[in-house]
Short mmCIF file of the C-alpha atoms (twelve columns), coordinates in Angstrom:
data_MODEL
# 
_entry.id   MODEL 
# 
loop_
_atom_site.group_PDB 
_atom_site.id 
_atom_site.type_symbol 
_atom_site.label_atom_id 
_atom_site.label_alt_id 
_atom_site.label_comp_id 
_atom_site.label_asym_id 
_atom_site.label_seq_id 
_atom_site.Cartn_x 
_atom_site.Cartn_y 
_atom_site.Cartn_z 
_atom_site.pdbx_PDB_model_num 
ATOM 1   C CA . UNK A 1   0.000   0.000  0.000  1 
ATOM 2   C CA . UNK A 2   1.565   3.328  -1.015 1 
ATOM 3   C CA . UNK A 3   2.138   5.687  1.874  1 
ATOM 4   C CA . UNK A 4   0.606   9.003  1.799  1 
ATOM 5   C CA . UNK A 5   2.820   11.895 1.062  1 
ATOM 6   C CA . UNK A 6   2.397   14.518 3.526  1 
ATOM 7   C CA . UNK A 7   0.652   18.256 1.548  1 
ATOM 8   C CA . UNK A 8   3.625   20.765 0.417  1 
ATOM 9   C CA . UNK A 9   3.231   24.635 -0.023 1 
ATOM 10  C CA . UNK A 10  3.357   23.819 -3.806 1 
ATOM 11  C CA . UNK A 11  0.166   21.331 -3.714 1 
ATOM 12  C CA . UNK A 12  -1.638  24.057 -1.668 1 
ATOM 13  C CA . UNK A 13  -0.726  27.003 -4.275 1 
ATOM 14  C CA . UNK A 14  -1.950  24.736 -7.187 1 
ATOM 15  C CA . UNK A 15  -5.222  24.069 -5.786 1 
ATOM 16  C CA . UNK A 16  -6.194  27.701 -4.260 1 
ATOM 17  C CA . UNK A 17  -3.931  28.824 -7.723 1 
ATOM 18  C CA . UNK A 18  -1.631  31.172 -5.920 1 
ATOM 19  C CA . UNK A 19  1.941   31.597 -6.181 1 
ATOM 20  C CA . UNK A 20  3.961   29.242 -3.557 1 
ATOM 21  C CA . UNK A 21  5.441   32.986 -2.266 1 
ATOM 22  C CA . UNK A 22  1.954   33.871 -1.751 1 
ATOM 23  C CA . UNK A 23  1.566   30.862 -0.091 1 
ATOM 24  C CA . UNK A 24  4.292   31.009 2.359  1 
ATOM 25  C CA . UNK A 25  3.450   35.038 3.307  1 
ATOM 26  C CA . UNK A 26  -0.313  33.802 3.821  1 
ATOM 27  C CA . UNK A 27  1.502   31.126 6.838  1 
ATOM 28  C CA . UNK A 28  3.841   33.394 7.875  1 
ATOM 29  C CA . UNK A 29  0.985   36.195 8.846  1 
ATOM 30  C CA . UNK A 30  2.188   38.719 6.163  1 
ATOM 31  C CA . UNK A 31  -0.393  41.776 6.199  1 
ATOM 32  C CA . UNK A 32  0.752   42.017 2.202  1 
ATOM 33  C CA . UNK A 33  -2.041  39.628 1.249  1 
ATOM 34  C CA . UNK A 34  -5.395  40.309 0.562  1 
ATOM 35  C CA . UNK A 35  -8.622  38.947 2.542  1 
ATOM 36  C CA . UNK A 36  -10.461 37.229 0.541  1 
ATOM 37  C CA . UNK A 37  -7.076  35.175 -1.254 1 
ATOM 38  C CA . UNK A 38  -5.824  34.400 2.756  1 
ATOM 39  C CA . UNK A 39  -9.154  32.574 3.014  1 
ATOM 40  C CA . UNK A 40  -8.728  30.685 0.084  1 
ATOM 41  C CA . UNK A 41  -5.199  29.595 0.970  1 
ATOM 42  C CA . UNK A 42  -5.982  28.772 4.574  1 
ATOM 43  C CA . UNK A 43  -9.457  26.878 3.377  1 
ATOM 44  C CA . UNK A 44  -6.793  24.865 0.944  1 
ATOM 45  C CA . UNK A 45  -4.408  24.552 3.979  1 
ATOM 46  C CA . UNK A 46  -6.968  22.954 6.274  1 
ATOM 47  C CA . UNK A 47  -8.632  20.744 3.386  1 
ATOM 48  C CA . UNK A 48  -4.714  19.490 2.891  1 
ATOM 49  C CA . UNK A 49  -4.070  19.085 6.794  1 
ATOM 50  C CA . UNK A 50  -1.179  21.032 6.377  1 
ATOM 51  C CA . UNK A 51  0.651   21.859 9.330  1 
ATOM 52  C CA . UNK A 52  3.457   24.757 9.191  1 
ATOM 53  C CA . UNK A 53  6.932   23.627 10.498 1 
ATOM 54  C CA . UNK A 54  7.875   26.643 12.204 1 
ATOM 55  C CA . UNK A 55  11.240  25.090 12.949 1 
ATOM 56  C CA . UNK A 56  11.922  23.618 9.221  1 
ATOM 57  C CA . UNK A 57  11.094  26.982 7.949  1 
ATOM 58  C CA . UNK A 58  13.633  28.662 9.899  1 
ATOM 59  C CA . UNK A 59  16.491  26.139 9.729  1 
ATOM 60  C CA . UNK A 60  16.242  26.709 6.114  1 
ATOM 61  C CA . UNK A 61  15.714  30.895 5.866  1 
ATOM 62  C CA . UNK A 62  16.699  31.953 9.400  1 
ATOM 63  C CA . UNK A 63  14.703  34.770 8.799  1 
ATOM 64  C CA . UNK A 64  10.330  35.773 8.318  1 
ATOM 65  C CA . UNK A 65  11.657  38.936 6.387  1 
ATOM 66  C CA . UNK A 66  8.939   40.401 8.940  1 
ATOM 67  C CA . UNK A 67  9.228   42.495 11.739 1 
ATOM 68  C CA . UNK A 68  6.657   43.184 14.913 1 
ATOM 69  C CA . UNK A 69  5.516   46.366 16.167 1 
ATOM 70  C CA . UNK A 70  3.791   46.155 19.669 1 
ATOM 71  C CA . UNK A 71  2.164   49.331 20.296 1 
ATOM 72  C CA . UNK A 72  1.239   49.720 23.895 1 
ATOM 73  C CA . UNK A 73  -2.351  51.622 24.631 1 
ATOM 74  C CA . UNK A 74  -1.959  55.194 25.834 1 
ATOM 75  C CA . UNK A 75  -5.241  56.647 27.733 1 
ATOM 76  C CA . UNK A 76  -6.339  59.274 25.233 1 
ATOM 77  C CA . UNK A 77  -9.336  61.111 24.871 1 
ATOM 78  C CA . UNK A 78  -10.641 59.515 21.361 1 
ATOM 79  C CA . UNK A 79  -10.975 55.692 21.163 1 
ATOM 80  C CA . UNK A 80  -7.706  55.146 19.946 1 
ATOM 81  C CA . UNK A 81  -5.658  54.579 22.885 1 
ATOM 82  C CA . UNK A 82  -2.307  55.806 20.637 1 
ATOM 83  C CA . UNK A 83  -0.649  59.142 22.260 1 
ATOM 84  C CA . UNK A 84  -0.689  61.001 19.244 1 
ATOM 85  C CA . UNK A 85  3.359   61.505 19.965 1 
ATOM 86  C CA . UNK A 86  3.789   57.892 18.225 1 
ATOM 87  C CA . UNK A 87  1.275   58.579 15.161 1 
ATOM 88  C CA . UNK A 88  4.825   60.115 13.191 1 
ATOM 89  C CA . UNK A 89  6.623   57.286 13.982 1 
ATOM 90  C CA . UNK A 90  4.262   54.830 12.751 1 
ATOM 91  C CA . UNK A 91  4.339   55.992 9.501  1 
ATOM 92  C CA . UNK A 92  8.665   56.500 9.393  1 
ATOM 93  C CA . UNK A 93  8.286   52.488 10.848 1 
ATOM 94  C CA . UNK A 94  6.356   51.876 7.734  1 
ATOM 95  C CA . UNK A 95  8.396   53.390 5.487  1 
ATOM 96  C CA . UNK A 96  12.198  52.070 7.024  1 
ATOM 97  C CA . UNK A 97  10.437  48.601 6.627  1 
ATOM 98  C CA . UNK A 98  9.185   49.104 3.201  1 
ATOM 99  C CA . UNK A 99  12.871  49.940 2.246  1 
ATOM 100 C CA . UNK A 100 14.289  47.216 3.951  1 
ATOM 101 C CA . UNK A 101 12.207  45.269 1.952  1 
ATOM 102 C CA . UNK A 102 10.597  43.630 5.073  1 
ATOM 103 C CA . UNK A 103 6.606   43.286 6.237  1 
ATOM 104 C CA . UNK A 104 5.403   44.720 9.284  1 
ATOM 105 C CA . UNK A 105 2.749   43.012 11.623 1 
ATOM 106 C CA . UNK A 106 1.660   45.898 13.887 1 
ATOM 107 C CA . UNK A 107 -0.323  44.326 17.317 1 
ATOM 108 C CA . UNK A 108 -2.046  46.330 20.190 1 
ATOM 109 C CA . UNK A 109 -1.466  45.641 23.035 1 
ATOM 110 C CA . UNK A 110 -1.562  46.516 27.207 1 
ATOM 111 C CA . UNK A 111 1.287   46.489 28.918 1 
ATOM 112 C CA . UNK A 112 -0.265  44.337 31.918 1 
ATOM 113 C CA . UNK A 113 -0.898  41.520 29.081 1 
ATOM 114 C CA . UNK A 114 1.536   37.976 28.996 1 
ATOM 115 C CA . UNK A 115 3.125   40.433 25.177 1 
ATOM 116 C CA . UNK A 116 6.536   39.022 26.631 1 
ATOM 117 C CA . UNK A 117 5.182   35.569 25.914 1 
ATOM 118 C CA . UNK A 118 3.661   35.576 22.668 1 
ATOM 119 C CA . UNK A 119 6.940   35.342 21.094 1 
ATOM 120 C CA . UNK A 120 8.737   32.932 22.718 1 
ATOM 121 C CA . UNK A 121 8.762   29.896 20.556 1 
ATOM 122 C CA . UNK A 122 6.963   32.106 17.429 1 
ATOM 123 C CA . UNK A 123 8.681   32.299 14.061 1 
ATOM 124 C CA . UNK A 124 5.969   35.012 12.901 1 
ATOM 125 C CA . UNK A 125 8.277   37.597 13.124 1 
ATOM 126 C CA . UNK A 126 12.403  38.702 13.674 1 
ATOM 127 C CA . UNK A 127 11.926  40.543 16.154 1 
ATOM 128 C CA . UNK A 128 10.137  43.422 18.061 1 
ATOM 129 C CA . UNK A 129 9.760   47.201 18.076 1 
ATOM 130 C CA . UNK A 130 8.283   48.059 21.434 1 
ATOM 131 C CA . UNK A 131 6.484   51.501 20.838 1 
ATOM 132 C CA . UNK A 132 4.645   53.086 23.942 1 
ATOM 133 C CA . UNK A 133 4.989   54.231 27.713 1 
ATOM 134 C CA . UNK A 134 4.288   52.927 30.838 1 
ATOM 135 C CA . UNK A 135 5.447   51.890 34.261 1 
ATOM 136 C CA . UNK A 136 8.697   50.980 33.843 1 
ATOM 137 C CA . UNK A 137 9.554   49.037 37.303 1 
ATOM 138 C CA . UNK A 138 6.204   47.136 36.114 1 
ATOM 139 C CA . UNK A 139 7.357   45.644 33.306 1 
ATOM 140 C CA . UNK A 140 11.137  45.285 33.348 1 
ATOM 141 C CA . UNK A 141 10.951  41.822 34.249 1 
ATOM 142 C CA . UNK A 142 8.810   41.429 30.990 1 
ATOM 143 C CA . UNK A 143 12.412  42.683 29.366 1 
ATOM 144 C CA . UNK A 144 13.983  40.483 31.194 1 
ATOM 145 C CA . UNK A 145 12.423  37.621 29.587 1 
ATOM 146 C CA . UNK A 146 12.294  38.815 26.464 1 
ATOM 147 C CA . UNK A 147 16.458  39.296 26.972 1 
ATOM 148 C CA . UNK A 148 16.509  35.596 28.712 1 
ATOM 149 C CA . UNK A 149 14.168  33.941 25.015 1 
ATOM 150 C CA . UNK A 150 16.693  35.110 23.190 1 
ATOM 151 C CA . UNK A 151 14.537  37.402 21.455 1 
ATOM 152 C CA . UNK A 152 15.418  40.203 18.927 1 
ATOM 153 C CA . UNK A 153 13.817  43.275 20.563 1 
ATOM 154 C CA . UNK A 154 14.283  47.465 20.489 1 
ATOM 155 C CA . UNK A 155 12.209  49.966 22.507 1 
ATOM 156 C CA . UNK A 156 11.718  53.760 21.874 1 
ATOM 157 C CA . UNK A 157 12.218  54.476 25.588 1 
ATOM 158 C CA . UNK A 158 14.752  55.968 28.130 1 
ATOM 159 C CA . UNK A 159 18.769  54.704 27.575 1 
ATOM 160 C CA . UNK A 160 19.567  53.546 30.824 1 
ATOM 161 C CA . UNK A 161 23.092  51.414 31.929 1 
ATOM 162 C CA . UNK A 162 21.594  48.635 33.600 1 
ATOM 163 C CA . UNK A 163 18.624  48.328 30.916 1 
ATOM 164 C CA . UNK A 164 17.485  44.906 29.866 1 
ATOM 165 C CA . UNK A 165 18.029  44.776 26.115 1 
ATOM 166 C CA . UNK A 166 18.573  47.654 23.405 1 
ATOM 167 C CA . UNK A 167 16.518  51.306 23.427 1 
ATOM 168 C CA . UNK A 168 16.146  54.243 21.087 1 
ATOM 169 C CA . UNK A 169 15.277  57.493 22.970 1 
ATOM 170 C CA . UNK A 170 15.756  60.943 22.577 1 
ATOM 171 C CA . UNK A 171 17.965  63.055 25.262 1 
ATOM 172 C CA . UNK A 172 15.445  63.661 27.971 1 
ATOM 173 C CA . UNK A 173 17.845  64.948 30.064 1 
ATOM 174 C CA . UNK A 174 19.267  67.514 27.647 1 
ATOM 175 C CA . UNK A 175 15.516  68.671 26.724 1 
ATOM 176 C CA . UNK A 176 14.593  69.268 30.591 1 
ATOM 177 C CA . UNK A 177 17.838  71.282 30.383 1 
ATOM 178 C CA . UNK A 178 16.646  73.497 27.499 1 
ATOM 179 C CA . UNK A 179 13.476  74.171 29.065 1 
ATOM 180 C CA . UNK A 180 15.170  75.168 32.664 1 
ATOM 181 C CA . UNK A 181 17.234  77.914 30.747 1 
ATOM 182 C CA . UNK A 182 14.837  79.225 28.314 1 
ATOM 183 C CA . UNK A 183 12.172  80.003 31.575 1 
ATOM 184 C CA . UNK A 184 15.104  81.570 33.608 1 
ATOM 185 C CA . UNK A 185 15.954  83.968 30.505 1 
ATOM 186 C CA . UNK A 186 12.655  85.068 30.624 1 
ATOM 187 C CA . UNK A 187 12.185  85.424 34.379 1 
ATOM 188 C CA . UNK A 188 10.618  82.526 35.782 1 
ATOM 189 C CA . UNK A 189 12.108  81.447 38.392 1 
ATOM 190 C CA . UNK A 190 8.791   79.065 40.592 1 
ATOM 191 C CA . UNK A 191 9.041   76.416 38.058 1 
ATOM 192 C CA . UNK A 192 6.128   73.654 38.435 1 
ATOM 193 C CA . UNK A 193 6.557   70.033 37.220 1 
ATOM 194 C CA . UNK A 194 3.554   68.584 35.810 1 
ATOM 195 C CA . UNK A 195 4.325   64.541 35.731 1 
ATOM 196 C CA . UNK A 196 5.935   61.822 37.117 1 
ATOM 197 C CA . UNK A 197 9.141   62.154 38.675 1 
ATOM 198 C CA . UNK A 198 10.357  58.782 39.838 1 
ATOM 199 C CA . UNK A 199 12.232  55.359 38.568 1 
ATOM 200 C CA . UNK A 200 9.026   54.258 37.502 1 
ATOM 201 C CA . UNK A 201 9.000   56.997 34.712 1 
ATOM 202 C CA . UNK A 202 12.482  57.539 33.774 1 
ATOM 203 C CA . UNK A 203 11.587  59.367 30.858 1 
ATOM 204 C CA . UNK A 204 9.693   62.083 32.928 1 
ATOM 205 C CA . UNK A 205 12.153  61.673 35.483 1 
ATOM 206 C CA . UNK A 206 15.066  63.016 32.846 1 
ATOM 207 C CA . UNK A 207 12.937  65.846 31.833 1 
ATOM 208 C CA . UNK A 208 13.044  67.233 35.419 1 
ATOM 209 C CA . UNK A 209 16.303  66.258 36.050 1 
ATOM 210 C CA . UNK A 210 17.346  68.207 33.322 1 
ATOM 211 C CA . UNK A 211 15.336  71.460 34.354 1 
ATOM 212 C CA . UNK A 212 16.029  71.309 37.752 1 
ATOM 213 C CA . UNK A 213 20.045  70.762 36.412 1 
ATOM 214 C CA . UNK A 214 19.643  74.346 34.610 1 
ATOM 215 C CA . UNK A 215 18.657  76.126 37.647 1 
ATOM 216 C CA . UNK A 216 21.032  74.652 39.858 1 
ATOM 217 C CA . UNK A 217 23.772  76.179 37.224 1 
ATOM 218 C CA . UNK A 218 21.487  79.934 38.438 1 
ATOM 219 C CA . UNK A 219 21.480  78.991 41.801 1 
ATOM 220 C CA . UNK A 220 17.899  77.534 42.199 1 
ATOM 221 C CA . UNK A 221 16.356  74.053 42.475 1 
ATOM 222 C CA . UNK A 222 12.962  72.936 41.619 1 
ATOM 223 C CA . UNK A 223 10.536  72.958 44.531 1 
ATOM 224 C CA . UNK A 224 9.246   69.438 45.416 1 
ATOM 225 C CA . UNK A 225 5.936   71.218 46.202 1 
ATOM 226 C CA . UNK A 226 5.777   72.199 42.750 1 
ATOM 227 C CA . UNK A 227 5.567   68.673 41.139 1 
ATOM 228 C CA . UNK A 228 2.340   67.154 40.296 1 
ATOM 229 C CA . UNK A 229 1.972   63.055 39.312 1 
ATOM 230 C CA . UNK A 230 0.159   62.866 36.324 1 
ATOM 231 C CA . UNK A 231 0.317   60.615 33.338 1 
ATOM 232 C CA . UNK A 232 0.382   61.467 29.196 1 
ATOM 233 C CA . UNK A 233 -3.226  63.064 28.387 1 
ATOM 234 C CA . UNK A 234 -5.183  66.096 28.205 1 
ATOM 235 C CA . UNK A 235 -7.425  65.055 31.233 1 
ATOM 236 C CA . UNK A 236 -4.310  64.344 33.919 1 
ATOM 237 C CA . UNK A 237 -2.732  67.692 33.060 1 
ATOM 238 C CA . UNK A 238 -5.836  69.593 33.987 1 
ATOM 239 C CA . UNK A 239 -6.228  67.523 37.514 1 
ATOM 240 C CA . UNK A 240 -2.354  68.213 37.770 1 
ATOM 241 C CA . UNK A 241 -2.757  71.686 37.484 1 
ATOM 242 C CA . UNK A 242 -6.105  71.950 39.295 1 
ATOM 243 C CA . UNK A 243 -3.830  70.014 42.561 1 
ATOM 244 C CA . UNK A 244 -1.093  72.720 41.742 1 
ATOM 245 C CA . UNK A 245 -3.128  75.344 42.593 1 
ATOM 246 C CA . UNK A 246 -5.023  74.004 45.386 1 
ATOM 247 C CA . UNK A 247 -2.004  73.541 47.148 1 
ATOM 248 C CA . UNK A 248 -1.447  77.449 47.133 1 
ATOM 249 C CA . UNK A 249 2.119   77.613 46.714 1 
ATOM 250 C CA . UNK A 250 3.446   80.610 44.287 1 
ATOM 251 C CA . UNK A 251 4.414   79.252 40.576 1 
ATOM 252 C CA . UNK A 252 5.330   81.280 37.515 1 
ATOM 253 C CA . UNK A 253 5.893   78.537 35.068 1 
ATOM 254 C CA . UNK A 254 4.769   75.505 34.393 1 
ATOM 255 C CA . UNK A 255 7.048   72.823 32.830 1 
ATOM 256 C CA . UNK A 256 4.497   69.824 31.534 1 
ATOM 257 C CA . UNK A 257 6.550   66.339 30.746 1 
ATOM 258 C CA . UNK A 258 4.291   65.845 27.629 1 
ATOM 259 C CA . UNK A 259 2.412   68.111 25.538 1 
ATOM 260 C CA . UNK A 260 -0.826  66.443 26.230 1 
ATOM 261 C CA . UNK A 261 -0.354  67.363 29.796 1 
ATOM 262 C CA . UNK A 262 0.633   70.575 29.180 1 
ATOM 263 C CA . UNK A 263 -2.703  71.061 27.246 1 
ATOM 264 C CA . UNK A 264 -4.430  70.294 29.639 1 
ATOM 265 C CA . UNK A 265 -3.045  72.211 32.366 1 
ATOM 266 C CA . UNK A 266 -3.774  75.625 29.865 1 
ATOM 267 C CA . UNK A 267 -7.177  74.860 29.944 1 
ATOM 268 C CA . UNK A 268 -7.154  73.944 33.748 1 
ATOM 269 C CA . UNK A 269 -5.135  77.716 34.525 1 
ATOM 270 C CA . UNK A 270 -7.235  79.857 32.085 1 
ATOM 271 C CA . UNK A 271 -10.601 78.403 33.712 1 
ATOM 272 C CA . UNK A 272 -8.799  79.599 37.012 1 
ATOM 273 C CA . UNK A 273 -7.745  83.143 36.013 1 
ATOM 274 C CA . UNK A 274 -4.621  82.847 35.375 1 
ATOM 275 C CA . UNK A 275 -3.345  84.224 32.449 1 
ATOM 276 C CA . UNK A 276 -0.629  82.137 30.047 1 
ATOM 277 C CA . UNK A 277 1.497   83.740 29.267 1 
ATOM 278 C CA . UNK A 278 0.991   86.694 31.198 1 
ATOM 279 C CA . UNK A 279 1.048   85.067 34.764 1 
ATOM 280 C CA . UNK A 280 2.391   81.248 34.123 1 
ATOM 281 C CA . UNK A 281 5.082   80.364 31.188 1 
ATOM 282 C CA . UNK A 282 3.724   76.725 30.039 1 
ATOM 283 C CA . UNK A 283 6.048   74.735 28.297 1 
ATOM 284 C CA . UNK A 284 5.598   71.104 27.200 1 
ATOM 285 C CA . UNK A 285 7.653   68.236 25.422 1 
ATOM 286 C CA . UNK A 286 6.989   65.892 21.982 1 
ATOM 287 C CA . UNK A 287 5.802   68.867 19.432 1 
ATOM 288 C CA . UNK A 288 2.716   66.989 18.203 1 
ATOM 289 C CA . UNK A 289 0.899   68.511 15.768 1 
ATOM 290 C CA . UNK A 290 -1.582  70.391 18.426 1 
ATOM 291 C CA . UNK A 291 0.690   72.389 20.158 1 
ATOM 292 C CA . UNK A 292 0.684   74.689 17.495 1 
ATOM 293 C CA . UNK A 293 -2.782  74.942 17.695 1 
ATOM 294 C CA . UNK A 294 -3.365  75.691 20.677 1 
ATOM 295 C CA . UNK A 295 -4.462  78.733 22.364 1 
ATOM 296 C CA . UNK A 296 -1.375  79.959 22.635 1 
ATOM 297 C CA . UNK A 297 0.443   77.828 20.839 1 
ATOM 298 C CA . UNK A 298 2.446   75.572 23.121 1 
ATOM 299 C CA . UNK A 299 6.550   76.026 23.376 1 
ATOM 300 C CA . UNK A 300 7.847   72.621 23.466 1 
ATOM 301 C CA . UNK A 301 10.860  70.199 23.456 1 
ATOM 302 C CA . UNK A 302 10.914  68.215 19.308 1 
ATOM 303 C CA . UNK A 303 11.891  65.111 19.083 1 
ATOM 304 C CA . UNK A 304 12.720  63.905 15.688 1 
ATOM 305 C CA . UNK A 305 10.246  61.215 14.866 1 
ATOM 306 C CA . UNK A 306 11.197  60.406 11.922 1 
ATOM 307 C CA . UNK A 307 14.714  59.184 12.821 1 
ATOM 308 C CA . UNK A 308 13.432  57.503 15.550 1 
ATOM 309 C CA . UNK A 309 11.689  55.066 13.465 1 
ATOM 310 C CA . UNK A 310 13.972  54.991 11.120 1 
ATOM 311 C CA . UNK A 311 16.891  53.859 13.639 1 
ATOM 312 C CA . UNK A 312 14.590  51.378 15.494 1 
ATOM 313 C CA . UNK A 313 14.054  49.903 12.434 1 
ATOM 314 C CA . UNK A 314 18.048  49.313 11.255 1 
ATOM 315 C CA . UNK A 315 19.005  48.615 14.870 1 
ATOM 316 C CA . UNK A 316 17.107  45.842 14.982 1 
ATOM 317 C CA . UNK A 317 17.774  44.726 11.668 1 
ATOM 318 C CA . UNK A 318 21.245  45.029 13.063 1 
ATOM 319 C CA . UNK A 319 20.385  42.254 15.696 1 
ATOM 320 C CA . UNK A 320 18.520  39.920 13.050 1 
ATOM 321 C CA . UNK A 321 21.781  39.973 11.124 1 
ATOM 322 C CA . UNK A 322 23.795  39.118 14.091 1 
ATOM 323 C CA . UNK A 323 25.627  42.821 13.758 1 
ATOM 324 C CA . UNK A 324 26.778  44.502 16.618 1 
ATOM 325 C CA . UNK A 325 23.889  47.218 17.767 1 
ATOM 326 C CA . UNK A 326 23.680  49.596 20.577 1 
ATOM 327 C CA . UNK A 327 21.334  51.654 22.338 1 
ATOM 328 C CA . UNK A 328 20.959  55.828 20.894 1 
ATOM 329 C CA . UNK A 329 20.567  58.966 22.285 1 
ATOM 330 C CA . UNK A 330 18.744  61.536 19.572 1 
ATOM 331 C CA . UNK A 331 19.329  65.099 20.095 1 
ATOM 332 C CA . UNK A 332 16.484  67.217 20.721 1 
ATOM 333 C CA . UNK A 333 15.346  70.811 20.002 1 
ATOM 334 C CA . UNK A 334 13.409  73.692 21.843 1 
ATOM 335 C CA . UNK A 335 10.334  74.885 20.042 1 
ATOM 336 C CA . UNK A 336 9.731   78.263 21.070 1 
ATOM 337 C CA . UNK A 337 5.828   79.572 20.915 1 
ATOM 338 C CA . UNK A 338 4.129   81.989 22.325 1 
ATOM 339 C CA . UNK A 339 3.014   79.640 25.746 1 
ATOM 340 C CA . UNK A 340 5.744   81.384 27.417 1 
ATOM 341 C CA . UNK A 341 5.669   84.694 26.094 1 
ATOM 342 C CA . UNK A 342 8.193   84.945 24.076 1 
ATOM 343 C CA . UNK A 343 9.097   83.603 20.194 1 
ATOM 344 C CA . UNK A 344 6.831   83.310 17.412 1 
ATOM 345 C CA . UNK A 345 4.133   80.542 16.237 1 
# 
């Protein structure tokens, strides 16, 4: 009796009559197919019994030619639950990819989820971008792993020495620095911090390090009593600065650790009297498209998106290849609008 031959990526492409390439992105997870031609290949696939050796498939390529983006859920106003701050850097992602030549499988996700796991024994992807904010002390063990699986990861995040695995960040440090002068050339000297401070933040955390660096150099330090917790959206920074002046302590700027914060703190002070920039210089950090719109438009701390995604993208190629790659610092600039009183926009 002849034995039956086990179903090959060539018998499925003749029968759903697809190309075998088409065939292997459709099992791979490639986005680059169309809906209604994955259906037919996976309706072949099942009819065939065919079963995807994950392991024979990468003993023979050692690579998907596909790369993961886990975008971890921001609270936002709007349903998306993206801090606009990353919508640039999606689309630079996209594009380094595209001219790498590889496909991108972009997956939401919360950072409280079992993300760290998914991965471990998948051959869906190369390896990770990890795009989005969070508690850092929370989920450092989650890097850990990842770092332990062997797995091919970069973050846009804080560069730290003792980090688990490889980030891309800007210089937090240096933009809390730029922010500290620019207020004390104008006059402000009460400077109020509007966000997290602390380890578990470290991004935040640089940003008023940095400030509170620049007045040291004039003499001054940043008052603890002017810092307010509050995370990345519009509704935080108006509680923050609702709690900032409840507490009654005299403040003549207002340094916000993201501009969504520090939108929402200008609506919090204006409902309160107080006039920006006549009474309280507001500065915030990211330059998203609505600071500029806002009333008045926000000064701010740039970061250049569209490097960012572009290095994430080659430094982890870097690692797929087996290349040495380190973590990067990106400089950043200080956007000066008329928040502070001072400067065009």
């Amino acid at each position: 009796m002849r034995r039956k031959t086990k179903a090959t990526s060539i018998d499925i492409a003749h029968r759903a009559g697809v190309s075998q390439a088409t065939v292997s992105r459709v099992l791979s997870g490639s986005p680059l197919v169309n809906a209604e031609t994955r259906k037919r290949v996976e309706a072949v696939a099942r009819e065939l019994n065919y079963k995807v050796d994950r392991h024979a498939s990468s003993l023979r390529t050692q690579r998907s030619a596909t790369l993961a983006l886990l975008l971890f859920e921001d609270p936002t106003a709007d349903e998306s639950h993206i801090n606009p701050f990353f919508h640039a850097m999606l689309g630079s992602i996209t594009r380094a990819c595209a001219r790498h030549g590889q496909d991108l499988l972009v997956s939401f996700q919360q950072l409280s989820d079992d993300w760290h796991a998914d991965y471990e024994d998948s051959m869906k992807a190369d390896g990770l971008i990890l795009l989005g904010y969070g508690d850092y002390i929370e989920y450092r063990d989650k890097l850990v792993s990842l770092v332990e699986q062997g797995t091919r990861f970069v973050r846009w995040g804080s560069v730290m020495p003792d980090q688990p695995g490889i980030s891309i960040g800007c210089d937090n440090l240096a933009g809390g620095r730029l922010v500290g002068e620019h207020l004390l050339a104008l006059g402000r000297r009460r400077i109020a911090f509007l966000g997290d401070a602390s380890s578990h933040y470290p991004e935040f955390f640089d940003r008023y390090r940095g400030c509170d660096a620049a007045l040291h150099d004039a003499g001054l330090a940043m008052d603890p009593a002017l810092q307010v917790d509050a995370e990345s959206s519009e509704e935080a920074g108006d509680a923050a600065a609702r709690t900032l002046l409840a507490r009654g302590s005299e403040f003549d700027a207002v340094f916000a650790a993201s501009d969504l914060i520090a939108v929402g703190a200008i609506r919090a002070l204006a409902e309160a009297g107080r006039s920006v920039p006549g009474d309280v210089s507001v500065v915030g950090f990211d330059d998203i498209p609505m600071a500029r719109f806002t009333r008045p438009p926000l000064t701010t701390v740039a970061q250049d998106t569209t490097r960012a995604g572009e290095l994430l993208v080659e430094t982890l190629l870097r690692q797929v290849r087996d290349e040495e790659a380190q973590s990067t610092l990106l400089p950043v600039s200080l956007v000066v609008r008329r928040s502070c009183g001072a400067g065009g926009g």
